[in-house]
N, C-alpha and C positions, 0 to 999 in steps of 0.2 A: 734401632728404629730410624729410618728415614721418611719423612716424609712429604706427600706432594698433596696439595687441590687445585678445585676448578676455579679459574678464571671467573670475575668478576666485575668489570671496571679495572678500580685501581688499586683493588684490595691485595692484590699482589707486594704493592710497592709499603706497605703497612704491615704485610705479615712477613716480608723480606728485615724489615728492621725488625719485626718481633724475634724471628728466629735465631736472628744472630746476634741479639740482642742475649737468648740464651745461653747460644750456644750449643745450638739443636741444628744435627743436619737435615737437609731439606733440599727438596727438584722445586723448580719452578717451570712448568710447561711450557711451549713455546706460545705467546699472545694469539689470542681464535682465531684462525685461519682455516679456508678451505678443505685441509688437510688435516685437521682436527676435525670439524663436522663432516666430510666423507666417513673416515674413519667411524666416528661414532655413528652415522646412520647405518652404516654397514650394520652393524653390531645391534642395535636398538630396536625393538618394534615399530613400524611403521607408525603405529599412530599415537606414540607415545609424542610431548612434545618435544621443538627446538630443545630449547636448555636440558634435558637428559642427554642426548644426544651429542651435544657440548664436550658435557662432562664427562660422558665414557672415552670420548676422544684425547680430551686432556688428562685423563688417569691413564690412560692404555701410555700416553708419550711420557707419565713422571715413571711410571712403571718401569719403562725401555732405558730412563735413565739411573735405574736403582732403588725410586722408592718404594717400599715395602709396605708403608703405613697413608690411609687416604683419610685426612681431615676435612671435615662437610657440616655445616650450619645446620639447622631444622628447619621444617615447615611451618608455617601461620594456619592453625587450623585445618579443618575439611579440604585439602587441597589434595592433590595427585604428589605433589613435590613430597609428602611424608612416609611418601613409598619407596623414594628413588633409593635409599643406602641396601634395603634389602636385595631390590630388584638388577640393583648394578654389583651388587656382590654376586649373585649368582651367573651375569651375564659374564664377570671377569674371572671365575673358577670356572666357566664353560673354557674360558679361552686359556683356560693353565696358568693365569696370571693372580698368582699369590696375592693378596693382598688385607689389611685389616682396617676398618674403620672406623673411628673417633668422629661419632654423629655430637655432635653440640646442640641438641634439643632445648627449645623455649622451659623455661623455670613448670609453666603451669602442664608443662606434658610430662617431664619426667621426674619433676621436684628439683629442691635446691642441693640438697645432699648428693644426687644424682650426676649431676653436671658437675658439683664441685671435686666427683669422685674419677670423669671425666677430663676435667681439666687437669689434673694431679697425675695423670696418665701421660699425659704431653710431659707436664713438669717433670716428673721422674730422671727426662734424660736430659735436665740441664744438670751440672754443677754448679750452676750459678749458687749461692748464698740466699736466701729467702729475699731479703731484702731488694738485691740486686734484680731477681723475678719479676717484685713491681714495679720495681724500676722501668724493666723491658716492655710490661705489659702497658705501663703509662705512658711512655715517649711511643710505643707502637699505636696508640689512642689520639696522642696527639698528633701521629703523623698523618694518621687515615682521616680527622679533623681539618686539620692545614691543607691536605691535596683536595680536598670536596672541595673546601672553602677556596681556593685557587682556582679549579675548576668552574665553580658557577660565576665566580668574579668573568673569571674570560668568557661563557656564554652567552652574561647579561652583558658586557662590557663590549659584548661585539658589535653591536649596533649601535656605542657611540664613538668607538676608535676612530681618532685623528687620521692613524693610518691603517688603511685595511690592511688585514692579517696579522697585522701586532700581536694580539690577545691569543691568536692559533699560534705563534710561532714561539712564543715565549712558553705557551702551556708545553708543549712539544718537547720545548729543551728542558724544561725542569721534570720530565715524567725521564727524558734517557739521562739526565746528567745523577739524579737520585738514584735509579735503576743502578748504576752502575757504581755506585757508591758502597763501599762494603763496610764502612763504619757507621752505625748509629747512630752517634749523635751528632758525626757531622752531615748525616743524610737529613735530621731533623733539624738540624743548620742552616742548611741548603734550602730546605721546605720553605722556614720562617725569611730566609733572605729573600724568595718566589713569590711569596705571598706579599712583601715588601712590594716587590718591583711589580706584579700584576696592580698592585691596587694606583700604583704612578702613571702607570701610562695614561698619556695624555688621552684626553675625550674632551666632548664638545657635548653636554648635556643639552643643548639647546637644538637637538636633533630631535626628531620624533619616528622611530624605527617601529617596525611591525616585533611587536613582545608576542612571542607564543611560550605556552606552558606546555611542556612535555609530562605526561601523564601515563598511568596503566601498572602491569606486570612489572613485579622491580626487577625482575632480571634484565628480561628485555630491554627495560629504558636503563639502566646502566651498563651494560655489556655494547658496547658500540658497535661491533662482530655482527650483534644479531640484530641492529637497528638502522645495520649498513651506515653508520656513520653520521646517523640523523641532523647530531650537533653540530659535527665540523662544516656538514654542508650549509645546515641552517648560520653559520658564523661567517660561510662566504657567500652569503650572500645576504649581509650588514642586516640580519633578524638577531635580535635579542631573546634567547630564552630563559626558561626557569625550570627546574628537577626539585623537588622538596627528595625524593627520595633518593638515597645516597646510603653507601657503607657505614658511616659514622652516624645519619638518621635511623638506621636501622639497629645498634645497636645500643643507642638511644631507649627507640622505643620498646626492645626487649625486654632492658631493664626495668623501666615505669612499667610496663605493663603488670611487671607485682604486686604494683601499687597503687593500679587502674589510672593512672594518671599520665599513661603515653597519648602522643597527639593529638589533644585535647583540643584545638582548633579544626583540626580539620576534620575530627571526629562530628562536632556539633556541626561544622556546617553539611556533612552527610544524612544527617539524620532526617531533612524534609525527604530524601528521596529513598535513602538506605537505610535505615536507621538499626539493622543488625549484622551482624559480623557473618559470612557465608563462605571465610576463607579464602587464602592468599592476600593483596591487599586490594579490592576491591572497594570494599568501604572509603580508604583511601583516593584513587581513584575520582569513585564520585565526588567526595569531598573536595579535591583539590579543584575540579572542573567549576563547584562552587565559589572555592576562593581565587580561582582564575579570574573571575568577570567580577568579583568584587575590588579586586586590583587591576580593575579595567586591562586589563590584556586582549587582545585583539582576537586571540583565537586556543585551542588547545587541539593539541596531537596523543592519540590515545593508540599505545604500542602494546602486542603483546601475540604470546604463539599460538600457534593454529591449535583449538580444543581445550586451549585454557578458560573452565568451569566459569570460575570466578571473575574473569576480566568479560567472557560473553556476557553474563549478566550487567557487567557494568553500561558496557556499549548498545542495551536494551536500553539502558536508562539514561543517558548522555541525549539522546535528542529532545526530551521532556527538558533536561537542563538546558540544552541550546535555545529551546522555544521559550522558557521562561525569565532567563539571566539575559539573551540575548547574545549570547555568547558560539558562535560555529567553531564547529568537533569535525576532527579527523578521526577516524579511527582507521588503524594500519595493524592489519592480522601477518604475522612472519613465520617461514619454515626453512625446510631446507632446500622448497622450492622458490622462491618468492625472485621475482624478476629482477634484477638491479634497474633495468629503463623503466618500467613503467612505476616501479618503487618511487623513484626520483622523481617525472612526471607528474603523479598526484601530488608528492608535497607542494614542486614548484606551481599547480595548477591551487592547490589550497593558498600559497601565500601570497599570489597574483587574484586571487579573491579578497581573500582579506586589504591585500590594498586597495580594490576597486568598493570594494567594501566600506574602507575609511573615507578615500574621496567621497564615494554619493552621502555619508552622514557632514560631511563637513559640506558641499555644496547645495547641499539638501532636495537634490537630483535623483 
């Protein structure tokens, strides 16, 4: 068994320590590029969304490097995303392209027996010692932990850096210096020293930057690829933001959800507007656009792909938030058409609002 998945953020750099933490061979695609989503629209139905299209691209390149076996997360509900392992296996037997899939399905869709029958399927081809396994599986937990927790440090910490582009340059060198790291613990070394050094750089709290909260589809807001690089741009130019949703959130709330007790904050504050689950994370979503404006943040940016069900609904319901909380919504719909100028345009056209925005409340103009 070899195997490859789709691209995620930085969930890469967390299942690269899990694997060789077992002892399990394994491709890692080349990071989203153009040349991956070609590829996969080629291959895709038009109107399925972005993120399939992604991922047949990044299966077709682990494929070309050998692997045999395609590991994939589950869907949240009533979504389109709980079709994709059927739909992309027959797309990839259209093209001759062998392959088996280890879908990792939520507890309440397939059972606990199910998944843990699933995960023993991976296991199989370590010889690690049992012990050793959670070993791999905890230090890969903790590393996908440390890189979030890195990460949001440098996109809130962008708009108070002493000097601009610190927080991008540092993030930068600890995603290739890890990458390229083939030992486990000292990739989880490396983590904990980055997280060290991100939380020292100097800042000047006694700034007051434009905070926006990035919001919507969680693929979309973590895959930078398909959000053309929303953070990085917003970190040059000294905006502060915030993601609740991340790798290590998400398998967070997996697990509570057993025990009904995942995201319990932003759940309640959903509920004046959403108040039931309609699949994918929309409930989310609204909630967070809630506790946007109660963390006085100056604005939110709502990302997600062209005909995704559950994020339209949310973007129906973000402007009754805006009018109410007082709080101005973006919302940015992405494919594999989506302009790069005029993409870039509206955001800098939203946070040139938002500042004109703060000046007239503080001059009272």
């Amino acid at each position: 068994m070899k195997i490859t998945f789709p691209h995620m953020g930085n969930v890469y750099i967390a299942v690269k320590i899990l694997f060789e933490g077992l002892g399990i061979d394994y491709v890692i695609p080349p990071l989203n590029n153009k040349e991956a989503l070609s590829i996969g629209s080629k291959y895709s139905p038009d109107e399925i969304c972005l993120p399939f299209k992604l991922m047949i691209g990044n299966y077709i390149a682990g494929i070309k490097k050998g692997a045999d076996t395609i590991l994939l997360v589950g869907s949240c509900g009533p979504c389109r995303f709980g079709e994709y392992p059927e739909l992309q296996l027959k797309i990839l037997e259209h093209l001759k392209h062998n392959a088996d899939f280890i879908v990792l399905d939520a507890v309440k869709s397939i059972g606990l027996a199910e998944l843990f029958s699933r995960i023993k399927t991976i296991g199989r081809e370590s010889d690690k010692r049992l012990s050793e396994k959670i070993s791999a599986v905890i230090r890969a937990y903790n590393a996908m932990c440390i890189i979030d927790d890195i990460e949001s440090q440098a996109h809130f910490k962008a708009g108070y850096e002493k000097n601009r582009g610190e927080c991008k340059r540092l993030l930068n060198s600890c995603k290739e210096e890890v990458f390229s790291c083939n030992d486990p613990d000292k990739a989880l070394s490396l983590l904990k020293s980055y997280q060290k050094k991100m939380s020292n750089i100097p800042a000047d709290y006694s700034k007051n930057p434009i905070k926006v909260a990035i919001i919507g589809e969680i693929y979309t807001v973590i895959e930078p690829f398909t959000n053309l690089f929303i953070e990085d741009l917003l970190m040059d130019m000294g905006v502060s933001t915030k993601r609740n949703l991340t790798p290590s959130w998400w398998v967070k709330d997996m697990l509570l959800k057993i025990i009904k007790l995942n995201s319990r904050e932003i759940i309640k504050a959903s509920n004046e507007y959403l108040p039931l689950y309609i699949g994918g994370h929309a409930r989310e979503c609204v909630g967070e656009a809630v506790l946007a404006s109660k963390e006085r943040f100056d604005g939110a940016i709502q990302i997600f792909p062209m005909g995704c069900m559950p994020e339209i609904v949310s973007k129906a319901i973000l402007p009754a938030i805006s009018r109410d909380k007082g709080i101005p919504v973006l919302s940015l719909i992405v494919d594999e058409m989506t302009g790069e100028a005029g993409y870039m345009t509206r955001i800098e056209a939203f946070i040139d609002l938002l500042e004109r925005r703060r000046e007239h409340v503080l001059t009272g103009n």
